[in-house]
N, C-alpha and C positions, 0 to 999 in steps of 0.2 A: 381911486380907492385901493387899499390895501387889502388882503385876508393872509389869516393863517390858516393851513390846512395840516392836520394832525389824523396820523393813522395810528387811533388807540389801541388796536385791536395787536399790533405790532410791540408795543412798550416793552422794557425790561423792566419797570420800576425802580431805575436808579436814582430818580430824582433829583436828576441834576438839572433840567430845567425851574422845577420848582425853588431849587438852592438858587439860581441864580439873577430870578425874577419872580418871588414870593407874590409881589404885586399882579400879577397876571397867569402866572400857573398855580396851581396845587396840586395834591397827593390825593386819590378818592379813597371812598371805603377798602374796596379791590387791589388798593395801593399803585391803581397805574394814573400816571401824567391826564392833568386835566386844565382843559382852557379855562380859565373864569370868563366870567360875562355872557353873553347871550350865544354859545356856538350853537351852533345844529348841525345834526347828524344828516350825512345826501351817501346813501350805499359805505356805510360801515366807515367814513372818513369825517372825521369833525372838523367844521369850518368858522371860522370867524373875522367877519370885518370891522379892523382896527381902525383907527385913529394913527395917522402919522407919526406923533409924538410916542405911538409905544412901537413902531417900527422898529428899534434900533435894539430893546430889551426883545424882542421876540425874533430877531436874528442873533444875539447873544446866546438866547436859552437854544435856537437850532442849532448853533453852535458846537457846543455842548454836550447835542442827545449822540449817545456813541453808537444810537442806530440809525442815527438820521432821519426820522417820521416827520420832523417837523422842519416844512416848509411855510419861507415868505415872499408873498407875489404879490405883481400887481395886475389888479382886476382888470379885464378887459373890457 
């Protein structure tokens, strides 16, 4: 299993993840980077387990982030 783990608390609001995988990030009210789908928050970092198939758009979008919060791993 995959997850991404994103430290919101961290964001500039550049939204460059969201430009570059509309389908899996968005912009919130607050304007900062936000996972779609079921993340949950474990001590101020939000997590989410992907699907294979969006692996490669969610190293794209970490790509991207010019602060680096957002990390793809596999689960152990």
């Amino acid at each position: 299993m995959v997850k991404v783990v994103h430290f919101k608390k961290d964001c500039i609001s550049c939204g460059a993840c969201a430009a570059i995988a509309p389908e899996l990030w968005e912009m919130d009210a607050k304007g900062l980077a936000q996972l779609k789908g079921d993340a949950k928050e474990v001590n101020g970092v939000w997590e989410l387990k992907i699907d294979t198939k969006d692996k490669e758009k969610h190293i794209e979008a970490a790509e991207v982030c010019p602060v680096n919060i957002i990390k793809v791993e596999e689960e152990k």
